[in-house]
C-alpha positions in Angstrom: 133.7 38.4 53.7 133.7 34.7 55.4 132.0 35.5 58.8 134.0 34.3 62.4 133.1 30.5 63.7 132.8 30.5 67.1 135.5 28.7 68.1 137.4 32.0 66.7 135.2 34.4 68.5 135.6 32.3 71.7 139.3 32.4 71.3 139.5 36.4 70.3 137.3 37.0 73.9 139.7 35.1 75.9 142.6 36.6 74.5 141.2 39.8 75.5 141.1 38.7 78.6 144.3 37.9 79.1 145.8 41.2 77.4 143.4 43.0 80.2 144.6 40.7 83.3 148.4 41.2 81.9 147.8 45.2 82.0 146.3 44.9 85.8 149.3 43.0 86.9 152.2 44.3 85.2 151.1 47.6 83.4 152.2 51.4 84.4 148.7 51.2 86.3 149.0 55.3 86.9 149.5 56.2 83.7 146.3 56.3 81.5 146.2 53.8 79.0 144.0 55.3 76.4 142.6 58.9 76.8 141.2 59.2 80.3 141.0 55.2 80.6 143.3 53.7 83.5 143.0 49.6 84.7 142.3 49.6 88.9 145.1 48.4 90.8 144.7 44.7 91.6 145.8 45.3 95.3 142.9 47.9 95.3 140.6 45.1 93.7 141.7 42.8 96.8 141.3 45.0 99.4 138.1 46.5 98.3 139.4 49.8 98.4 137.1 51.2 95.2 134.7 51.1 97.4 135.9 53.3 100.3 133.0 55.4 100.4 130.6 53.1 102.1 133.6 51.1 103.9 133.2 50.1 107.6 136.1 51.9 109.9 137.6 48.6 111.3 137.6 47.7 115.0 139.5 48.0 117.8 139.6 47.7 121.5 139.5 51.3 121.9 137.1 52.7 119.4 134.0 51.5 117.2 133.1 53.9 115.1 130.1 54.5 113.3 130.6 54.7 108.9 129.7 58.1 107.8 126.7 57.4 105.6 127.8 60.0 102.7 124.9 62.0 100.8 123.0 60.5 97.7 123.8 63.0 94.8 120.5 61.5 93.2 118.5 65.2 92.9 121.2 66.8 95.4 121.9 69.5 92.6 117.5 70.0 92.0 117.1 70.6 95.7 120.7 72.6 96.0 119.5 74.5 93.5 115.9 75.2 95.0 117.5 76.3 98.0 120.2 79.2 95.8 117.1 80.2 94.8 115.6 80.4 98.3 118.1 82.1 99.5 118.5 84.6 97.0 114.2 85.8 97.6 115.2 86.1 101.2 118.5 88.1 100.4 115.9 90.8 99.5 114.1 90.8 102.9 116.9 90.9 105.2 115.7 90.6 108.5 117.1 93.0 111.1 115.7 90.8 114.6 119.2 89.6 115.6 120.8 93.2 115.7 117.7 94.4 117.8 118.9 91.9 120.7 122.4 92.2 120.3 124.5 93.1 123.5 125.6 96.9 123.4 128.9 96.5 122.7 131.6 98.6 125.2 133.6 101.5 124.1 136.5 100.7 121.5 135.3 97.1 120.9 134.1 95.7 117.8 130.7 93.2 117.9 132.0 89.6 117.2 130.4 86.8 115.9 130.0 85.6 119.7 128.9 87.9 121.8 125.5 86.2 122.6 127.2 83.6 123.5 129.7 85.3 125.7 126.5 87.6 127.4 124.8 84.6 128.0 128.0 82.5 129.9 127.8 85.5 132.7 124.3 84.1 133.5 125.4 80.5 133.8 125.6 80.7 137.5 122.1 82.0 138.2 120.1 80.6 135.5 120.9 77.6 132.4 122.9 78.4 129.3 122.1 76.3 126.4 124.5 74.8 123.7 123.0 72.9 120.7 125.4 70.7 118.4 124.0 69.8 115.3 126.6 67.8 112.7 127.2 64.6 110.9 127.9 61.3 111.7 131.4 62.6 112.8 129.8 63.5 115.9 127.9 60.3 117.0 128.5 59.0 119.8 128.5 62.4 121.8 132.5 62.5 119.9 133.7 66.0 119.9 130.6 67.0 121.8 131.4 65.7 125.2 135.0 66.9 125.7 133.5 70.3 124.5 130.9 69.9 127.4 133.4 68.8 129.9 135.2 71.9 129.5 132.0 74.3 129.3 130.6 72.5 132.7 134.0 72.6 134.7 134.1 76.4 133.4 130.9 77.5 133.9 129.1 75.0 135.5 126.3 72.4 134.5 125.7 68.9 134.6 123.9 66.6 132.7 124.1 65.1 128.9 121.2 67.4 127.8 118.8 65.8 125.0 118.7 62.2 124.2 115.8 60.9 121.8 113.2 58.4 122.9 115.1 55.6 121.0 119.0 56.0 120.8 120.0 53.9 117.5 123.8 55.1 118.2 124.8 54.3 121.4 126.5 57.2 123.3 129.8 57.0 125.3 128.4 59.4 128.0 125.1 57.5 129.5 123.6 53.4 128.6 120.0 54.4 127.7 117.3 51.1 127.4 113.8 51.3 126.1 111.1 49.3 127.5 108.0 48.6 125.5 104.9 47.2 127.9 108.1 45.5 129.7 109.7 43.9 127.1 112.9 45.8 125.8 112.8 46.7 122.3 115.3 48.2 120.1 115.5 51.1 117.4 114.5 48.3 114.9 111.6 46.9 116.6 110.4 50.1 119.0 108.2 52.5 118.1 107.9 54.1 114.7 110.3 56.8 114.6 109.9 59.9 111.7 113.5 61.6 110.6 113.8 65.3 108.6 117.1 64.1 107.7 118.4 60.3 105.7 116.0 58.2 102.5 112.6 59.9 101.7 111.2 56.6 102.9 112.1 57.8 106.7 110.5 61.7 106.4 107.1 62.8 106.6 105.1 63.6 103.7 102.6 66.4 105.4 104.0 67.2 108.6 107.4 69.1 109.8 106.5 68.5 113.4 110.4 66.5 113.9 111.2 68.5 117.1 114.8 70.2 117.6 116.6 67.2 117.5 115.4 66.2 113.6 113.6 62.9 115.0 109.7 62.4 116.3 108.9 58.7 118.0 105.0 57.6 117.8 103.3 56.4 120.3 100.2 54.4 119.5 97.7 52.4 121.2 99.8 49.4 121.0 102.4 50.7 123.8 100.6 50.7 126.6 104.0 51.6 128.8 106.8 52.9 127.8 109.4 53.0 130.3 113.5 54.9 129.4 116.3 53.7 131.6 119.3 55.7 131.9 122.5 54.9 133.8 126.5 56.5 133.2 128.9 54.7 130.6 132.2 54.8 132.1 134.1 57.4 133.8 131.2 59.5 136.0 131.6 63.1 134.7 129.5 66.3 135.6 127.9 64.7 132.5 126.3 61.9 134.3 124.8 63.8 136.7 121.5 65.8 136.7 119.2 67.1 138.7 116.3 67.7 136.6 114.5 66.2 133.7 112.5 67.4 130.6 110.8 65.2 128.2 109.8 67.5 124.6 106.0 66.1 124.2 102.7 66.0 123.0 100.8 67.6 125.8 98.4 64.4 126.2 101.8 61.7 127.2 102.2 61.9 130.3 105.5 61.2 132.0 105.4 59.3 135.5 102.0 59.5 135.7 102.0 63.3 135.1 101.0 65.8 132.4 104.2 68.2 133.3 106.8 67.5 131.6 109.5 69.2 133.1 110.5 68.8 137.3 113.3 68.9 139.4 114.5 65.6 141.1 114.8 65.5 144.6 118.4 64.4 144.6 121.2 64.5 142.0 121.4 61.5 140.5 123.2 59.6 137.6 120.4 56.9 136.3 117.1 57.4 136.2 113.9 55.3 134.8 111.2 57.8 133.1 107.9 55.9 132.3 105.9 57.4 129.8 101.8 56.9 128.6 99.4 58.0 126.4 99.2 58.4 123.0 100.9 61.2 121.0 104.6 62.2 119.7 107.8 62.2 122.2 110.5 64.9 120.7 113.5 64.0 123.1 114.3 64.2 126.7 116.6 66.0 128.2 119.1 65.3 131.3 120.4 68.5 132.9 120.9 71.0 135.6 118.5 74.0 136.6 122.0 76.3 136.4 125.0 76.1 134.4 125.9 75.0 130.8 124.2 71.8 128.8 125.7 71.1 125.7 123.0 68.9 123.3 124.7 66.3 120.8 122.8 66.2 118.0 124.0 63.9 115.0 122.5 63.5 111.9 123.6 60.7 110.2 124.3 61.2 106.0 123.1 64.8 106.8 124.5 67.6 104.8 122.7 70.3 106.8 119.9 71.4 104.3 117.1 70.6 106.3 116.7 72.8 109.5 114.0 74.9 106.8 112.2 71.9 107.0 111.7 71.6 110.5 108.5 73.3 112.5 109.8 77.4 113.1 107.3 77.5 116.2 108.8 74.5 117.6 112.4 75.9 117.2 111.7 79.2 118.4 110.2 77.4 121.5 112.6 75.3 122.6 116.0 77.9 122.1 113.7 80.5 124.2 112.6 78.0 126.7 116.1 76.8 127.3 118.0 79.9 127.1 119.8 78.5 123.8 123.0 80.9 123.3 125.0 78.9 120.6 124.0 76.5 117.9 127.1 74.8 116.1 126.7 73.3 112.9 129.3 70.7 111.8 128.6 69.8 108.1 130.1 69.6 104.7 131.5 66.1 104.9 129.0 64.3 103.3 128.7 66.2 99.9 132.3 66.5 99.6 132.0 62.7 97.1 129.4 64.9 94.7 130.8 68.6 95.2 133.5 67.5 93.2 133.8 70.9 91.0 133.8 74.2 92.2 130.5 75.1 91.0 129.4 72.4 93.5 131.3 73.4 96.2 129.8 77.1 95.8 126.4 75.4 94.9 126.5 73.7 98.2 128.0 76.8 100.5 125.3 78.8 99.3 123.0 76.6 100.1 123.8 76.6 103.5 123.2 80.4 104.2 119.6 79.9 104.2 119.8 77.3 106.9 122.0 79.6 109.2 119.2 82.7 108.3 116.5 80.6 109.5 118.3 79.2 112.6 119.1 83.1 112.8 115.4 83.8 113.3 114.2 81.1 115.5 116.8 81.6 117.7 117.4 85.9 117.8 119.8 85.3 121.2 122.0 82.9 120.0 125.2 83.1 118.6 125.6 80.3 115.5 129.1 78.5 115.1 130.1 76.6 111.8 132.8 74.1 111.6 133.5 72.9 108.7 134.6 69.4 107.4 137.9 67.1 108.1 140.1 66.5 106.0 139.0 63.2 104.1 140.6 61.0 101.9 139.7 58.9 98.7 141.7 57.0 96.1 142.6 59.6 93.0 144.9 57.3 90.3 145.3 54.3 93.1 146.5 56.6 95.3 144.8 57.7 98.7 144.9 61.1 98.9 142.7 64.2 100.0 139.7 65.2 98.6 140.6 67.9 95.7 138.2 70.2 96.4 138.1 70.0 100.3 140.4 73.2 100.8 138.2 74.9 98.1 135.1 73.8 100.2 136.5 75.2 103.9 137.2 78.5 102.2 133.6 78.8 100.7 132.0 77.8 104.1 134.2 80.1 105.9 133.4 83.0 103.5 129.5 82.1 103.5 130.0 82.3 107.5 131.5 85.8 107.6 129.4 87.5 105.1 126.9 85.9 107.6 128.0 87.2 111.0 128.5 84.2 112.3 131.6 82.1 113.7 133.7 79.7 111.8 136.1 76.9 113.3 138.5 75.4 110.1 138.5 71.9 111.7 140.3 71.3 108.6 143.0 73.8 109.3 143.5 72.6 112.5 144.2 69.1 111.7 147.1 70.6 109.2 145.7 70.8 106.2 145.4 68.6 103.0 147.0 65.5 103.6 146.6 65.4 107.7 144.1 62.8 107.7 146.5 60.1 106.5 148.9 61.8 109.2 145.8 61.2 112.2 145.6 57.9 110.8 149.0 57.2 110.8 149.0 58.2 114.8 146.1 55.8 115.5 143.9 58.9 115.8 141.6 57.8 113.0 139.8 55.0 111.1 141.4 53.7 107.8 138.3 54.5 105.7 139.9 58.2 105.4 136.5 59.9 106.7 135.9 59.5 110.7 138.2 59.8 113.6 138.7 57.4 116.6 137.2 58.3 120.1 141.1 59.7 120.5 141.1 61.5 117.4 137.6 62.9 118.2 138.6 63.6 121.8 141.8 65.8 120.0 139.5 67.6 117.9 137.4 68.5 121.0 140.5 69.7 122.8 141.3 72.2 119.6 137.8 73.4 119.4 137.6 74.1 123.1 141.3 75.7 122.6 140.0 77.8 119.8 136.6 79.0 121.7 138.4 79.8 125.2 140.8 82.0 123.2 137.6 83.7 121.4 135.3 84.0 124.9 139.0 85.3 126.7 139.5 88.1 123.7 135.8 89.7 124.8 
């Protein structure tokens, strides 16, 4: 057999080409061309639309909204696994602490998943009630959180924003926090060396799970010599802005104004503040807040799935929910696996996962009733065409089942929008960003309202 010249070769390569570019431009693109194969839409090639997963939401004069950084599936199924397996040892050694300080329960009424919760709201007006929201990067920016907290506050009292860490790499749309380093203001890039439970191996500790309640420890080393936090209100003053005393979550040898206590009342109620801090050691957070009433923490973990409150110190947990009278701890998660829990094995993998974090939350916190709200709906391109995720209903249902057989609450989130399909409808109203995943500030501050709307109704029915 002759073999090919070049020149032939050259020519059979750029006819291929051609045949491949016809195919993109004019060819039944939704229809598969051979087995499974199918040619991307060119208009999805232009836009960049393949790549929707790590898209920025665009910008507008009303929002700016913070891309969801979805999980890594690199040795998410080893570690999902570990935990099924976790979880499975500890279904053998049930604990029984939480029934032991339940509320008894009145004549003809059934215990619900809230009735810590509910006991501890009648104390709001002598002593404070605590409120801890953990979740994704669909609640940075205090979204969700603060309507949530405006409600609880005008309700039941409160004031404050509650925990903020040491370096805010999000900015919040509640208070304008600066960081000072020996006068000179740094940033999260260039501040002190922050440790993370949650986000790339490179960011986590390799012996120590001393990362506080909020899932972040800043170090202070020789090097900053002061350290000074300025707070003042963004925007609108709320009861949110305002507080009347302060906490800072420490080593015991920083000192804050000049002080080793760590926690003291100001002498007036303000709404900005400047906290120096010395010393060497770790800072865990501060907190802005009242002595009486309701604070509600935002805590967003950004790329987070949820699997990591196991790894976080039990004795500093247990600590801070006792200090702070912590009655509810919301967990909004799910969002982030929902690219790699693309089977239902996944999806069950994942929900499974997720009861050993809500068992160990369940015993460093014994008086607090534990909320789960599952994802959004959340789009992605399926045959060129944006559409829901196909296993997001599947997912909600296995959360929602994990949470029952649990005892604890479960908000659909993704019910409430309306189901499979809503998010294109939010987007459609200017409620949400076009990269399918993350709302606006006025699609978060909707998604607030039916939360709040769904709690009231639960708090009104005990």
């Amino acid at each position: 057999m002759r073999a090919m010249r070049p020149r032939h070769i050259l020519l059979f390569i750029l006819c291929c080409f051609v045949l491949i570019g016809a195919l993109v431009v004019f060819g039944n693109l939704h229809r598969p061309l051979i087995g499974d194969l199918r040619c991307p839409e060119l208009t999805l090639w232009k836009s960049g639309e393949w790549r929707k997963e790590s898209q920025e939401p665009r910008e507008d004069s009303e929002d700016i909204t913070a891309p969801m950084e979805l999980a890594d599936s690199t040795g998410l199924a080893e570690e999902l696994e570990m935990e099924r397996s976790q979880t499975t040892d500890s279904l053998r050694h049930a604990t029984s602490a939480t029934q032991a300080v339940t509320p008894p329960i009145s004549e003809g009424r059934q215990r619900t998943a809230l009735d810590l919760f509910v006991a501890g709201l009648q104390e709001a007006g002598t002593r404070q009630v605590r409120v801890v929201h953990y979740g994704d990067s669909q609640i940075e920016e205090d979204r969700i959180t603060s309507t949530l907290r405006s409600h609880l506050q005008a309700q039941y009292g409160g004031r404050g924003p509650g925990l903020l860490p040491l370096v805010q790499t999000i900015p919040t749309r509640t208070v304008i926090q600066t960081l000072l380093v020996n006068g000179q203001r740094v940033t999260s890039k260039n501040g002190p060396k922050r440790w993370f439970v949650y986000g790339p191996k490179a960011q986590q500790r390799d012996s120590s799970d001393s990362y506080g309640v909020m899932g972040q420890v800043a170090v202070l080393d020789s090097l900053c010599d002061s350290v000074t936090v300025h707070i003042e209100p963004y925007g609108k003053l709320t009861n949110a802005n305002y507080f009347s005393q302060i906490r800072v979550f420490a080593s015991d040898n920083i000192l804050v104004n000049g002080s080793t206590q760590h926690q003291g009342a100001l002498r007036d109620t303000l709404t900005r503040l400047d906290i120096d801090l010395s010393g060497t050691g770790e800072v865990y957070g501060l907190s802005l807040e009242s002595p009486t009433g309701v604070i509600v923490d935002n805590i967003p973990m950004r790329g987070g799935s949820g699997n990591v409150f196991t790894k976080m110190n039990r004795k500093q947990l247990s600590d801070f929910y006792a200090e702070t009278n912590t009655r509810l701890i919301i967990l909004q998660f799910g969002g982030n696996v929902m690219p790699w829990a693309n089977t239902e094995e996944r999806v069950r993998s994942y929900a499974h996962s997720m009861r050993r974090q809500i068992r160990y939350l369940r015993e460093c916190a014994p008086d607090a009733s534990i909320l789960f709200i599952g994802p959004s709906d959340m789009l992605t391109v399926v045959d060129g065409e944006k559409t829901s995720y196909p296993t997001i209903a599947y997912m909600d249902q296995q959360l929602a089942r994990i949470a029952a057989s649990e005892g604890i609450a479960y908000w659909s989130l993704f019910q409430s929008m309306g189901g499979a399909g809503s998010m294109q409808q939010w987007q459609d109203k200017g409620l949400a960003s076009s990269d399918g995943v993350h709302f606006y500030r006025s699609g978060a501050n909707k998604a607030g309202e039916l939360l709040w709307s769904w709690l009231k109704r639960k708090i009104e029915e005990q």
